[in-house]
N, C-alpha and C positions, 0 to 999 in steps of 0.2 A: 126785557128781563132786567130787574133791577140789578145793582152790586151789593154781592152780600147774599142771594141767591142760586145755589148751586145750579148751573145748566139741566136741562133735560137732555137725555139720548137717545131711548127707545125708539124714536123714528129716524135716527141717521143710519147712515148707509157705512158701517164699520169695514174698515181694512187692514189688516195687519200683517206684521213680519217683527216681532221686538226685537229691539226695542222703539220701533216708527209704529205708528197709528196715524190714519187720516179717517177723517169723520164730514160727511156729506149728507146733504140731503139728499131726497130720494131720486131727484133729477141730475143730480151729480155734482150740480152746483155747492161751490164751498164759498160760502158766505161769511162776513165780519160779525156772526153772532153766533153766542152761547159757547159751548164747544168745538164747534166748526174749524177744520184747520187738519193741519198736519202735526204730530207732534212727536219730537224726537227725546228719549233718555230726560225726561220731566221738565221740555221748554217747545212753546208752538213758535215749529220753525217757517210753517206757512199759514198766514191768518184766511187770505183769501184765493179765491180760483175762480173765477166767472168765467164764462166763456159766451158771447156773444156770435151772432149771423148776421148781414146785412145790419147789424147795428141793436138788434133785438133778440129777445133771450127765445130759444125755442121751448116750445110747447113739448116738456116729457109726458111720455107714453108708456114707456116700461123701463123696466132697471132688473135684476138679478145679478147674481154672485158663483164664481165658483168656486174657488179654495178659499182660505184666510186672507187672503192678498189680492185677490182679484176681484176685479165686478164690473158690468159696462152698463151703459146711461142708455136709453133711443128716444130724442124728442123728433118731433116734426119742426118745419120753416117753411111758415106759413107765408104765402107771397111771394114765392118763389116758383119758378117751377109752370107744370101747365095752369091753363083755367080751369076753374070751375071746383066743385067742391072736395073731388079727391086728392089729399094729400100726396106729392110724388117727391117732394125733398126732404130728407132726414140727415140726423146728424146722430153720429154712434160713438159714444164714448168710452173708451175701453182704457182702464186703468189697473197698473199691477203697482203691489207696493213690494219693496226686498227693506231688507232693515237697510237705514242710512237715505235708501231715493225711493221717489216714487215717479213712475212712465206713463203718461199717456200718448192716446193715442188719437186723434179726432180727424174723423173721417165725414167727409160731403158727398149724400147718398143721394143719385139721380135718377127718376127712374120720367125723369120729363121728354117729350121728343123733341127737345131744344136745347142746346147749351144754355146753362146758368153760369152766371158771374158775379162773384157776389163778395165782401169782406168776412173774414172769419177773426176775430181776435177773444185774445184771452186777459181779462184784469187780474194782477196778481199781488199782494200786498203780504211782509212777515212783520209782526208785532213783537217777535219775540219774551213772548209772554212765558213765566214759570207756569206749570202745571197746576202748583196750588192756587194760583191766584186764578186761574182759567176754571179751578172747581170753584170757584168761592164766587164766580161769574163778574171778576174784573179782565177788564184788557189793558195790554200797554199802548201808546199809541203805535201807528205803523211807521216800521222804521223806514229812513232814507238808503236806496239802494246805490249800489255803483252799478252805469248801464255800461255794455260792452257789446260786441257787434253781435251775439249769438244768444243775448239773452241780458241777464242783469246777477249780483252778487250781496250779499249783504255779511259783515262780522260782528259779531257782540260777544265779547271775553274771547271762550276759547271756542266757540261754536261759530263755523261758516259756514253758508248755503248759498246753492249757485244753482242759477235757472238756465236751462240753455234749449236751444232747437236746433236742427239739421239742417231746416228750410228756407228759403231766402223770406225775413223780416222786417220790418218798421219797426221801432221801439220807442217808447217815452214815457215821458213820468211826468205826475202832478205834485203841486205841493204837499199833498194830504199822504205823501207814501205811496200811492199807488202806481205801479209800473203796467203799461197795458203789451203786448204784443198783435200787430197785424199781419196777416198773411192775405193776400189777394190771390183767390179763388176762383178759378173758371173749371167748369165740368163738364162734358162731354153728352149728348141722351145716353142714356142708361149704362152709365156710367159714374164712377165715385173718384175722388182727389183726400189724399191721409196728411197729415202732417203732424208731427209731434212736440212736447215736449217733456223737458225731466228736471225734477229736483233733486240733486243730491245734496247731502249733510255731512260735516267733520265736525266734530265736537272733544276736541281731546279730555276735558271734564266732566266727561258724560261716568259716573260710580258702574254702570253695568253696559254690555255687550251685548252683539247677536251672538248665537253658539253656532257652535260650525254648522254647516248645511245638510252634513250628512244625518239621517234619523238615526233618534237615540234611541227604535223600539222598531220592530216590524210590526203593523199593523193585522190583527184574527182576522181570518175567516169566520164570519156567522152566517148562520142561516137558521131563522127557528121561522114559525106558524106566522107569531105576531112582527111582520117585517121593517114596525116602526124601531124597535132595537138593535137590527143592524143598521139603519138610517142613523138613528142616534150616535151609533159609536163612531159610524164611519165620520160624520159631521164633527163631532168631539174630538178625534183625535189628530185632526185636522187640524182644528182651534187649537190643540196642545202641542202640537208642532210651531205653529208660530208663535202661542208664547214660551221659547225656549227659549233662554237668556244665559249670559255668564256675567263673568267680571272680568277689567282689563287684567289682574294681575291673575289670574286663575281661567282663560279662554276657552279650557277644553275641558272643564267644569260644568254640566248643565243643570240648569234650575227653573221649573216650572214659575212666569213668573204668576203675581194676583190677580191681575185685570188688566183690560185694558177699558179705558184710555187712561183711569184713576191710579192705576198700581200695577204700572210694569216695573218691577224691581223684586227685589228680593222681600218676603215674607217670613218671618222665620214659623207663624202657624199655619199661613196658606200653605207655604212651599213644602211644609212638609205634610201636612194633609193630602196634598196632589200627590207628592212623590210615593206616600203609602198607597192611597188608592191605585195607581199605576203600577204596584208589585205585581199583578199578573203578566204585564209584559214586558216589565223588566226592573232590574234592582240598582241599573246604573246611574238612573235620576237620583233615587235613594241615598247612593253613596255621594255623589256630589253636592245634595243638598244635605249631607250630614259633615261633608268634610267642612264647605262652606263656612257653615251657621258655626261649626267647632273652632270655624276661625277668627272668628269674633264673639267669642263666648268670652261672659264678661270675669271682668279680672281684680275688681277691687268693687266696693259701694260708692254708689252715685246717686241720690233722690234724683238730681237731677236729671239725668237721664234713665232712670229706673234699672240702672248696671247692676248687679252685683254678681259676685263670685262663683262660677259657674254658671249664671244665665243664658238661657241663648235667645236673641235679641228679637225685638217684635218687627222691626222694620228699618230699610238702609234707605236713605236719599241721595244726593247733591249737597243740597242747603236744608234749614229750616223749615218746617211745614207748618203753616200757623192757618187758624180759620181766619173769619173775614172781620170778627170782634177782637182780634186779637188774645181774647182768654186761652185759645188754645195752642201749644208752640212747641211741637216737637222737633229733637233736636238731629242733627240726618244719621245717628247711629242711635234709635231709641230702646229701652228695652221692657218698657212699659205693657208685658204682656204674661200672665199670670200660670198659662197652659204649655206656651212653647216647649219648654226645661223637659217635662214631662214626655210630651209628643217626641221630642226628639229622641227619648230612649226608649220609647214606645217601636219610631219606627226603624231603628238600628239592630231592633230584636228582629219585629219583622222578616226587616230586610235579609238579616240573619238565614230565618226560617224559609225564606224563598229562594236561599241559596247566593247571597253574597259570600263571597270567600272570608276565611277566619281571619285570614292575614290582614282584611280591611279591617275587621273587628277589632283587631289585635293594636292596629293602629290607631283606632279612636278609642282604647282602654283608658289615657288618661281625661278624655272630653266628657266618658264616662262617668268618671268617677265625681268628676266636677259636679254634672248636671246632678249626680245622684247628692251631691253637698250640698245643693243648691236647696233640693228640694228637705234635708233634713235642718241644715243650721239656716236660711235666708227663707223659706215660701211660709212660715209660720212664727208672724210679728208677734203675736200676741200668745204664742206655746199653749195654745187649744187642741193641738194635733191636728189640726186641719190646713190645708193651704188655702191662703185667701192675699187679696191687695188693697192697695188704698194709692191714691196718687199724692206721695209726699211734696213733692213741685209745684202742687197747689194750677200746674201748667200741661200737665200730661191725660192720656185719657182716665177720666173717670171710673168707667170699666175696662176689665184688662181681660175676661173673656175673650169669646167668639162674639159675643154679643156684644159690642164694644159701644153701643150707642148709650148716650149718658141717661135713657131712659129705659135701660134694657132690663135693671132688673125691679120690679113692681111686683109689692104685695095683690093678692089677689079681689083688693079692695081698691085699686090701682094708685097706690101710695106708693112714691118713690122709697128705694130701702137706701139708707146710709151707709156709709161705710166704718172698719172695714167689711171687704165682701168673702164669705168665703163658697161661688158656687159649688152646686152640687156634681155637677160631669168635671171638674178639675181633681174629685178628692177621686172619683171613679181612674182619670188618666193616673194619676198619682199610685193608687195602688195597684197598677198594671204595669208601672212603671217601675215602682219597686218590685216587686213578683220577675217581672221583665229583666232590669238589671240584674239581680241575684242570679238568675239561670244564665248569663252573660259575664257574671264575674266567678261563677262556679266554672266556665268553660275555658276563663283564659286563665286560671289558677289563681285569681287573686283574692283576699280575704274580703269578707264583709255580707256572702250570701246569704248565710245564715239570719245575718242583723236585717237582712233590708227584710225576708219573710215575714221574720216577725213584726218587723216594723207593718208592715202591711196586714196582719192579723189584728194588727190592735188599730189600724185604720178602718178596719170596716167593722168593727167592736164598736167604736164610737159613732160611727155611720148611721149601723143601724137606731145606735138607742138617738140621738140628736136628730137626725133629717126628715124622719115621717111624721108625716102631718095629715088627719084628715079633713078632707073637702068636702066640694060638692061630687066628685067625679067618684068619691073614696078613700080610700088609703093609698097616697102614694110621695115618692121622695120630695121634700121641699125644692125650690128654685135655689135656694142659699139658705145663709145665715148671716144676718147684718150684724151691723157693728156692736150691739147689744144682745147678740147672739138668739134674738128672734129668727124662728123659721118665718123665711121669706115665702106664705102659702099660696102661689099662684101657680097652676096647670102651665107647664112649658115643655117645647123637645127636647130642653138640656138632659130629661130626666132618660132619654132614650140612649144619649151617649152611653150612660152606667151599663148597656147590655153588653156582655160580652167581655167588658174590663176584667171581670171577676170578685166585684164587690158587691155585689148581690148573691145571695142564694138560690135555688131555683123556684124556690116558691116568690121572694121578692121581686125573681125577674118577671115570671106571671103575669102576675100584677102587672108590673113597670111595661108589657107588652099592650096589656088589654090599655091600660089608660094610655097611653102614647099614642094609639093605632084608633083609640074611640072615636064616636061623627063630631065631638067637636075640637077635636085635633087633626079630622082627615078631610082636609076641602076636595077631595075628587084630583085636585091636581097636584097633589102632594101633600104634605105633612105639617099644619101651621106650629110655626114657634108659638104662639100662645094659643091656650084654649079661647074659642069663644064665648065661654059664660064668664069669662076673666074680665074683671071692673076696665082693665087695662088695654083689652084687645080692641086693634084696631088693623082693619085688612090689608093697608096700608103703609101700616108703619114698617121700617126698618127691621127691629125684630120683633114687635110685639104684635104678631098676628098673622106676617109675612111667610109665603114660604120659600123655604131658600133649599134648592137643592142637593146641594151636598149633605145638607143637613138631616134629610129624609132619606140620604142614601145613606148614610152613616147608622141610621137608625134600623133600618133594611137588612142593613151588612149586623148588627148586632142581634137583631131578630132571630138569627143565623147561629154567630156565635153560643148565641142564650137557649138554644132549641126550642124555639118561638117562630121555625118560620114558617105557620099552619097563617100565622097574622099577616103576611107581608104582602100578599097578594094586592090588594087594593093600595098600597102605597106606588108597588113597582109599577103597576099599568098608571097609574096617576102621574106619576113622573114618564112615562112616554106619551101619556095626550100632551103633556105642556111643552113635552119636547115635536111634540107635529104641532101648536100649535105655534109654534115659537121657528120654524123653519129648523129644526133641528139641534140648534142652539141652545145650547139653555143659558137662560140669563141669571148673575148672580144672583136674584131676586126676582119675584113676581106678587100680586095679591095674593091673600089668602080666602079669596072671595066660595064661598057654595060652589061649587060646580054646574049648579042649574040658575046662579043665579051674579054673573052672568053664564051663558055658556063655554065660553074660553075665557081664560087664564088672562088677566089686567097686567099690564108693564109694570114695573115700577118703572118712572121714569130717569130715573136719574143713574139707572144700574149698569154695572159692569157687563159687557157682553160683546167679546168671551169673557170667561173668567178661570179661574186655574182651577178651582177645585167643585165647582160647578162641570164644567167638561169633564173633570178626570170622573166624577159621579157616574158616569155611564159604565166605567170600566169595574168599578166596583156594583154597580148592578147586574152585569156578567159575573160576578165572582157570586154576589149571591144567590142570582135565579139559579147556578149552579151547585149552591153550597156547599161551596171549596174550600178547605182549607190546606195550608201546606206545611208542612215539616221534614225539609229537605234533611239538614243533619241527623232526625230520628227514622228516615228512609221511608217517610208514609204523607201519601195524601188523602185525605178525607173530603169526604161527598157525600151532607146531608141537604140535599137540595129538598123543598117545598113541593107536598104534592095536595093538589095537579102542579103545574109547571104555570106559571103565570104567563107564562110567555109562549105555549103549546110547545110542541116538541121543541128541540134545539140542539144547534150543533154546533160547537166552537172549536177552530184549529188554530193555531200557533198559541197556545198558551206557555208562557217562559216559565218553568219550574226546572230551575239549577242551570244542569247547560244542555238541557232537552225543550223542545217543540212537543208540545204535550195534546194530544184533540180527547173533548169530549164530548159526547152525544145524548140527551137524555128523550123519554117520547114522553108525548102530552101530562100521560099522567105523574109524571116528576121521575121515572125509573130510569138510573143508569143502563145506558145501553152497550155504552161502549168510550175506555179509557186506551188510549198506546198511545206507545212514543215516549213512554216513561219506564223504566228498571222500579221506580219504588214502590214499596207494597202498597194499593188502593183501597181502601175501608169505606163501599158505600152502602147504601139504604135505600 
C-alpha cells in the first residue's frame, strides 16, 4: 500500500473496548501493514504481534469472535507432532481486549502420542504512530524499547506501554525495533502448555476515556418470527457497549463514540444521532452527550476553526488531523459541521419526551437558547432564510453535512455544486428544531416560543416554493441549493431525513416516501444515498450510491413519523439481510450494489466497523417496526406500527419509557396485542 492511501479493513479481525482497538488479520497475526496494530485514544501503541512455532508461522484454520473485545485464532504446526498426514498440533489464540490492555493467551494443543518440544515466540514492535497518519496509510518507524526481565517498555510524550509475561522468557531486540520473546515449550500426548502475555497503556494526553464498566442501558428482550432482528440487536448493542467513552474531566459522563478504529472520540452529529436512536432504552447517554457537546459549545466566531456562538462542535481530537496532501487540517476542537446545533435541540426535546427529568432540562436552558441563536443570527451567511455553509479556512471540510465527502453533493448531471450549500434534510432538522425548542422554552417559562413557531412557519413557506424540482423519478425535494442558489436536482436519501421533521405536509411527505423507497433507491439491502439513474452514482462511493445504515434507519423511523409506514417494509428486511450477511454487525457503510447482482452486500473497505450510529440503527428499527412514539410529560404513548409486521409477530420487553420497563407485543399482521408495565395512556392502531 502506497502513502497517501487510506488502509483497507473489511477483512481484519476488529477488537474493542474504547477507547483501545486492535485490528488483525484473520489468523490473528498483527502485522507492520495497513491498519494492523493496537490503537490507543488516536496513537498505534502496538505496530506488530507475530507469533511464531518451531520458528514458523502456523497454518490458520478458523478464527471467531465473542463480544466486542474478544476473539481466538486456531492454526495448525505442521511438523510437529505424529506422522503422517493428520494434523495433531495446534495452537489457539485467545485474545480479550479492556480499554488501556490487551491479554492474550497462547496455548500448544497436543493431541500426538509423543511429547513435543518445540520454541513458541512472539515478535513484537510499537511505531507509535497518530491515528491520522495510520489513516492516511503512513507509519513512523518502530520505536526503540527498554527490555526488562518480564517483557519490554516503550515512552513517547505522555503515553507509556509495557509488555510483560508470567512465564519464564528470553528476550531481545534487533536494530529495526523489533523485540522478539521466547518461551521453550515441551507438551505432554494429549496434552496442551498456555502461556501468556499483555499489553498495557497510560497515556495521560489521551482528550477521551473508557466510561465506567457498569452498562449504561439494560439490554430488551426480543422475540419476533423473523429471528435475524433479535441477532441484530443483540450483536449492536454489544458494539455500543464498547464504544462507550467519556472525558478525563467529565468520567462519569457517557458518550457513544463514531467508530472504531477512525473515530473513537466524541462526534458532536454521530454522538448525538446514537444517543437519539438509543431513547428506547435509555435517556442517560442523551443527557451526557447533551451536557458534553454544551460544554464546548462555541463562544465567539472562528473561520478558522468553524466556532461560532452557540455552535456545537463537529468533532474533538488530541492534535491536528490533516490528510496526507496536507489541503486538509482540522484543528482538535473543530466545528465545521452544519447539522449538529440543530440535532442537538432536536434530541434534548426527545429526550425530553422519553422522559428525561425537567430539572436536566432546566439546566441546559441556557445551551438552549444558544444553539437556537446560532441557528437564527450565525447558520444563515447570506439571509435567504435557509441554513447553509461554506468552509471559510479555505482548510476545513468542504461539506459540513452528514455527507461530508468533498464530492457528496452533485447535480443530477453529476456536476459538482459550489458553494455556499444549503442542503435540504438541515432546513427539515432546523424546522424541528425550532417547533422543538419553542415547546421547550414554553415549558421552562422563558420567552421566544412564539417567535421560533413562526420562525418555522416561514421556513417551510420558503421550502416549499425554492426546493422542488422535477426529475426523472418526478416531483421531489432538491438535494440543496448552491451558491447561486440553483436546485441542486439529483435523487438522494437526504430527502428522507425531511419525514417526520414536520416540514412537509402530508401530501409532500407522499411523495418524499414513494420516491425515497423506489427500486432505484432500494438496493435490497438497504436504502442507496443516491439514486441510480443519477449521472453521479457510483456503488461504491462514500455517499454517492452507498448504503449506509443509519441512514436507512433514520428514514424507516420517518416513514413512521410521516404515516408512511405501509413503505418501510422492504427497507427494514433489507437492513437485516446485510445484517446476517455482515455477522451481525453492520458496518458504517456497504455497496449500494442490486441485491441480485451481487447476491450479498460488497464491504466498503476502508469502513468503520463497529460504528456508533450504524449499531445504534438497530434499536431504532425496533422502535419502528413497533411504531412507537412517546410522550411521557403529555402521559401518552403511541403505536402506529406497519401492517403486516415486517418482522412477523414481535415481542419486546424492557423498553425504558420514563422510569418504567415497558413490553410490547404485536402479531404478524402489525396488531397490538399487548402494552403493560406502563401507567400512560396507549393510542394504538
Amino acid at each position: 500500500m502506497a502513502s497517501g492511501q487510506q488502509p483497507y479493513v473489511h477483512d481484519l479481525v476488529i477488537c474493542l473496548a474504547a477507547p483501545t482497538v486492535l485490528l488483525s488479520e484473520a489468523d490473528g497475526q498483527i502485522r507492520p501493514l495497513g491498519a494492523q496494530g493496537m490503537l490507543h485514544a488516536d496513537i498505534r501503541v502496538l505496530s506488530r504481534a507475530e507469533v511464531r512455532v518451531g520458528g514458523h508461522e502456523p497454518v490458520p484454520v478458523a478464527h471467531g469472535q465473542g463480544d466486542a473485545g474478544a476473539a481466538e485464532f486456531v492454526a495448525l504446526v505442521r511438523g510437529l507432532g505424529d506422522s503422517g498426514s493428520d494434523p495433531t498440533v495446534r495452537l489457539v489464540r485467545q485474545r480479550r481486549v479492556r480499554p488501556g490492555r490487551t491479554d492474550e493467551q497462547l496455548r500448544v494443543v497436543s493431541h500426538a502420542i509423543r511429547p513435543v518440544s518445540t520454541e513458541l515466540s512472539l515478535t513484537i514492535a510499537a511505531d507509535l504512530t497518530p491515528i491520522n497518519a495510520v489513516r492516511n496509510g503512513d507509519a513512523e518507524p518502530s520505536a526503540a524499547a527498554v527490555l526488562h526481565a518480564t517483557g519490554a517498555r516503550w515512552q513517547h510524550a505522555e503515553t507509556r506501554i509495557l509488555v510483560t509475561t508470567e512465564e519464564p522468557v528470553v528476550i531481545d531486540a534487533d536494530d529495526d525495533g523489533q523485540v522478539t520473546l521466547r518461551w521453550d515449550v515441551e507438551v505432554g500426548p494429549r496434552d496442551e502448555v498456555a502461556v501468556s502475555w499483555s499489553v498495557q497503556v497510560e497515556d495521560a494526553g489521551a482528550v477521551v476515556v473508557a466510561a465506567p464498566a457498569a452498562p449504561s442501558w439494560q439490554p430488551p428482550r426480543i422475540r419476533a418470527d423473523d429471528r435475524r432482528l433479535e441477532r441484530l440487536v443483540g450483536r449492536s448493542l454489544d458494539d455500543l457497549h464498547a464504544l462507550r467513552m467519556a472525558t478525563p474531566a467529565r468520567p462519569d459522563e457517557v458518550f457513544l463514540a463514531a467508530g472504531a478504529p477512525w473515530y473513537l472520540t466524541l462526534f458532536g452529529r454521530d454522538s448525538l444521532w446514537a444517543a437519539r436512536m438509543m431513547l428506547p432504552l435509555t435517556t442517560g447517554v442523551a443527557a451526557s452527550t447533551l451536557r458534553l457537546l454544551a460544554e464546548r459549545q462555541g463562544r465567539k466566531v472562528d473561520p478558522g476553526t468553524g466556532e461560532a456562538p452557540g455552535k456545537i462542535l463537529h468533532e474533538m481530537r488530541r492534535a491536528d488531523v490533516a490528510d496526507s496532501g496536507g489541503s486538509l487540517r482540522l484543528p482538535p476542537l473543530y466545528y465545521g459541521t452544519v447539522d449538529a446545533t440543530a440535532l442537538w435541540v432536536c434530541l434534548l426535546h426527545d429526550a425530553w419526551r422519553w422522559g428525561l427529568p425537567q430539572s436536566d432540562v432546566e439546566a441546559l436552558a441556557p445551551a438552549l437558547e444558544a444553539a437556537l441563536g446560532w441557528l437564527r443570527d450565525h447558520a444563515d451567511a447570506d439571509g435567504d432564510g435557509f441554513l447553509e455553509y461554506v468552509d471559510e479556512s479555505g482548510r476545513g471540510l468542504a461539506n459540513q453535512g452528514w455527507k461530508d465527502s468533498s464530492d457528496a453533493v452533485r447535480f443530477a448531471d453529476g456536476t459538482i455544486a459550489d458553494p455556499s450549500i444549503a442542503l435540504c434534510e438541515v432546513q427539515g432538522y432546523a424546522y424541528e428544531a425550532a417547533v422543538s425548542g419553542a415547546r421547550l422554552l414554553d415549558l421552562l417559562g422563558r420567552p421566544g416560543g412564539d417567535d421560533w413557531r413562526s420562525w418555522a412557519a416561514a421556513m417551510a413557506t420558503r421550502f416549499r416554493e425554492q426546493f422542488w424540482v422535477e426529475g426523472a423519478a418526478g416531483r421531489f425535494p432538491a438535494l440543496a441549493l448552491d451558491g447561486d442558489k440553483h436546485r441542486v436536482d439529483s435523487l438522494t436519501s437526504n430527502i428522507g431525513h425531511l419525514l417526520g421533521t414536520g416540514l412537509l405536509d402530508d401530501t409532500e411527505s407522499e411523495r418524499v416516501a414513494v420516491v425515497v423507497t423506489g427500486p432505484d433507491m432500494d438496493s435490497g439491502f438497504g436504502l442507496r444515498t443516491m439514486s441510480d439513474r443519477m449521472a453521479g452514482y457510483q456503488p461504491l462511493s462514500y455517499h454517492c450510491g452507498s448504503v449506509w445504515p443509519h441512514d436507512t434507519a433514520i428514514i424507516v423511523h420517518g416513514l413512521v413519523r410521516a404515516g408512511q409506514s405501509a413503505r418501510l417494509s422492504r427497507a427494514v428486511t433489507g437492513l437485516l439481510a446485510a445484517g446476517e450477511a455482515f455477522g451481525h454487525r453492520l458496518p458504517e457503510l456497504y455497496a449500494g450494489d442490486d441485491d441480485n447482482s451481487p447476491a450479498t452486500p460488497v464491504p466498503y473497505p476502508a469502513t468503520c466497523r463497529p460504528q456508533g450510529w450504524s449499531a445504534a440503527a438497530a434499536v431504532l428499527l425496533v422502535q419502528a417496526v413497533l411504531g412507537l412514539e412517546v410522550d411521557v410529560p403529555a402521559g401518552r404513548i403511541t403505536l402506529r406500527p406497519p401492517h403486516p409486521s415486517p418482522v412477523g409477530a414481535v415481542r419486546v420487553e424492557g423498553l425504558c419509557i420514563g422510569e418504567d420497563l415497558v413490553t410490547v407485543e404485536l402479531d404478524a399482521a402489525g396488531t397490538v396485542v399487548e402494552v403493560s408495565g406502563t401507567s400512560l395512556h396507549v393510542d394504538a392502531v
